[in-house]
C-alpha positions in Angstrom: 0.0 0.0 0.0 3.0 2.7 1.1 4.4 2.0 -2.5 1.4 2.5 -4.5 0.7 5.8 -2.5 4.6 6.8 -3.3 3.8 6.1 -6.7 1.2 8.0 -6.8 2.3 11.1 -5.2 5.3 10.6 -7.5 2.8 10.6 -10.3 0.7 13.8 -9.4 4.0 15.5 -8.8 5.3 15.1 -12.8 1.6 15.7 -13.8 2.2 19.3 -11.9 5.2 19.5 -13.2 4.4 19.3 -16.2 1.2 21.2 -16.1 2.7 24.2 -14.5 5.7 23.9 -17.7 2.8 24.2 -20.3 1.6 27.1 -18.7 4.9 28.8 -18.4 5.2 27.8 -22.4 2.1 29.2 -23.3 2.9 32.6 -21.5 6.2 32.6 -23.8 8.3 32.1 -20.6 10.5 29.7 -22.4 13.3 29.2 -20.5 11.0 28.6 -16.7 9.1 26.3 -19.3 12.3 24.3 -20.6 13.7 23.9 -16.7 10.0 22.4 -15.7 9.9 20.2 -18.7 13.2 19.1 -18.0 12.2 18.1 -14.5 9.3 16.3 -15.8 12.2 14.7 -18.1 14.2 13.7 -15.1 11.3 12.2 -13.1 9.9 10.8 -16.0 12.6 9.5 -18.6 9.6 8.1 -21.2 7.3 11.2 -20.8 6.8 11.7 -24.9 5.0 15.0 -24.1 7.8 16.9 -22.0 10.4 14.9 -24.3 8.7 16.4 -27.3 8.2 20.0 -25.9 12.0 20.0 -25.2 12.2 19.3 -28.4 10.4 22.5 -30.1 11.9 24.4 -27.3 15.3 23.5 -28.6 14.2 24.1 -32.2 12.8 27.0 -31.0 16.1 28.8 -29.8 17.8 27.3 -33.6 19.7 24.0 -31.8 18.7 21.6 -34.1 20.8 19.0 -33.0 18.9 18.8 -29.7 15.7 19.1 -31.2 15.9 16.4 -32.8 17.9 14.3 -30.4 14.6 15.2 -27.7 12.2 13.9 -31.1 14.4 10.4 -31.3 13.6 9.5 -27.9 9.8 10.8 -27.8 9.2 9.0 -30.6 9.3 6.1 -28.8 8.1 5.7 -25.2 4.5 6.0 -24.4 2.1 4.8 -27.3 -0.6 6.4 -25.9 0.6 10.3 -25.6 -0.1 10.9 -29.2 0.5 14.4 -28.7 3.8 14.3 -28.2 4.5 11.5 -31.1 3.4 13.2 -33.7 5.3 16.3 -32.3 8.4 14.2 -32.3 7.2 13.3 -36.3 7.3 16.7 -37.3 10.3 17.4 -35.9 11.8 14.5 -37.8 10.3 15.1 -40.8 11.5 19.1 -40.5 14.9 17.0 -40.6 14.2 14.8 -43.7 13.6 11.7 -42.2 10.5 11.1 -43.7 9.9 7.5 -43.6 10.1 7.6 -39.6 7.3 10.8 -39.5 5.6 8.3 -41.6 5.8 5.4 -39.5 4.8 7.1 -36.6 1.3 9.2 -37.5 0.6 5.9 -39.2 1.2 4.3 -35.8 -1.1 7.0 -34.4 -3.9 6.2 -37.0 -4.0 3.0 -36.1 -5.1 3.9 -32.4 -7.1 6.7 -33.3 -7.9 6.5 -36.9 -9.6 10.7 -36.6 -6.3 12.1 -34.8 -6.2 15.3 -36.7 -2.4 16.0 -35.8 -1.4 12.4 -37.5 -3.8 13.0 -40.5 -2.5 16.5 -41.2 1.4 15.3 -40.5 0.3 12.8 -43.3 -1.4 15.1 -45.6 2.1 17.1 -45.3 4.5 14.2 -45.9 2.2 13.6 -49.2 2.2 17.2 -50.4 6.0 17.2 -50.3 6.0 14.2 -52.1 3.9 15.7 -54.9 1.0 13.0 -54.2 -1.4 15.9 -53.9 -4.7 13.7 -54.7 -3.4 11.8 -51.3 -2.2 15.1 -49.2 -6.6 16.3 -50.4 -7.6 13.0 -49.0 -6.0 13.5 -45.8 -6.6 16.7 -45.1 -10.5 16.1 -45.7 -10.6 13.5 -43.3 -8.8 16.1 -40.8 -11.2 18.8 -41.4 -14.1 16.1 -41.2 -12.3 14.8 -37.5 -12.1 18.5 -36.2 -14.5 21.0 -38.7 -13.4 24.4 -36.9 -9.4 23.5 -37.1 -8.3 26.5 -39.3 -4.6 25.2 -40.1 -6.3 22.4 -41.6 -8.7 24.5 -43.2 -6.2 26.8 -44.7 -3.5 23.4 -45.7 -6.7 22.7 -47.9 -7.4 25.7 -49.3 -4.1 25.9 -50.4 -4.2 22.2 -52.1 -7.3 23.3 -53.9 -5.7 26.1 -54.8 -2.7 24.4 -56.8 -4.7 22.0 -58.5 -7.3 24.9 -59.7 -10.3 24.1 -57.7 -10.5 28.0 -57.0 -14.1 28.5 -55.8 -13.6 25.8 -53.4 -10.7 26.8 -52.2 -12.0 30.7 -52.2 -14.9 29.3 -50.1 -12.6 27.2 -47.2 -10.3 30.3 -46.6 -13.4 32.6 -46.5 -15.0 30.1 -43.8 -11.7 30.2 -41.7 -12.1 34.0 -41.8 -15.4 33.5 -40.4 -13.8 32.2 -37.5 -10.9 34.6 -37.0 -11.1 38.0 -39.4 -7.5 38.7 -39.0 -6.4 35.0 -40.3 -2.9 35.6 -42.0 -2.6 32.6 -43.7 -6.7 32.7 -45.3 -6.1 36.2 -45.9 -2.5 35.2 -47.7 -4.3 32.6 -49.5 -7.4 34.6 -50.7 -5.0 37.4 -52.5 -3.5 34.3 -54.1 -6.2 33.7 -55.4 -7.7 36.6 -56.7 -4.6 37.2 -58.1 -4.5 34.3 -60.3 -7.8 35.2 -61.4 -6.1 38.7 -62.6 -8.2 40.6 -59.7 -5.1 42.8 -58.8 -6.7 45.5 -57.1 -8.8 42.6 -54.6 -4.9 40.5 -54.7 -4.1 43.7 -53.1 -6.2 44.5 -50.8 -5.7 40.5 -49.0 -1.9 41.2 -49.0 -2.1 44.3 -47.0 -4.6 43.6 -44.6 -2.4 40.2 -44.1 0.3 42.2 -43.5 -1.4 43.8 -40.8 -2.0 40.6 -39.3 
């Protein structure tokens, strides 16, 4: 009985920890953020999600080296923190090494077949690759897993876009703008757009007010 009451004081202690480093990350104090995560780390040597966040604070400051040495070992422990896999697959996929990004939102998938992280990592990793019929098929089922997400909103759009489905693209960007006015990436996209379509003076118009954003 002591021992599973240590380990669970032990546990709410890294769960603190680690909840009090999120907040310190979210109010861009990044180095009180990297010293908690690291805690969590110590504590906790297979927590993915402090692993990963060490990770992006590393790439963060330009050390790529350690980013990516932080995304090796999240990749790995804890199949069921999702969040920080596929953070460790984007890190390694930032890096070129595609096939394990692959590997690991399709290891995602097959626990949660609607993760909208995995799908959209996947929907990347296709686009690069030029397959853009299969980067459209994943992002749909992203946007159909999490209909308000406006980056996968917007990573649509901009598919439509390049294979000249205008008005539908035109119609996703205006939706995520419906959501947030000030979107720089919808905006972006729209004076794309209307530029293509020779509507210079409209073109215009997106561009600066994006550059306001």
């Amino acid at each position: 009985d002591a021992e599973v009451k240590g380990d669970a004081v032990e546990r709410l202690d890294v769960d603190s920890l680690f909840a009090a480093a999120v907040a310190a990350r979210d109010l861009s104090r990044f180095d009180e953020a990297e010293s908690l995560f690291k805690q969590v780390a110590a504590k906790s040597p297979d927590h993915a999600a402090a692993l990963a966040n060490l990770g992006g604070l590393a790439r963060r400051r330009g050390d790529r080296v350690e980013a990516l040495a932080h995304a090796e070992v999240a990749a790995d422990p804890d199949p069921q923190n999702v969040g920080g896999r596929c953070k460790a697959a984007a890190m390694l996929h930032e890096a070129g090494r595609t096939d394990e990004a692959e590997a690991i939102y399709k290891s995602v998938l097959e626990a949660d077949p609607k993760h909208v992280g995995a799908l959209s990592g996947l929907g990347r990793l296709a686009h690069q690759r030029g397959d853009r019929a299969g980067a459209l098929a994943y992002f749909e089922a992203a946007l159909k897993a999490d209909s308000r997400d406006t980056a996968v909103r917007c990573d649509l759009a901009r598919i439509m876009r390049e294979v000249f489905r205008f008005g539908e693209a035109e119609a996703m960007y205006k939706s995520v703008l419906e959501i947030d006015k000030e979107h720089v990436d919808a905006l972006t996209g729209l004076g794309h757009i209307a530029r293509q379509r020779g509507e210079l003076d409209a073109a215009i118009a997106y561009f600066e007010a994006a550059s306001k954003g």
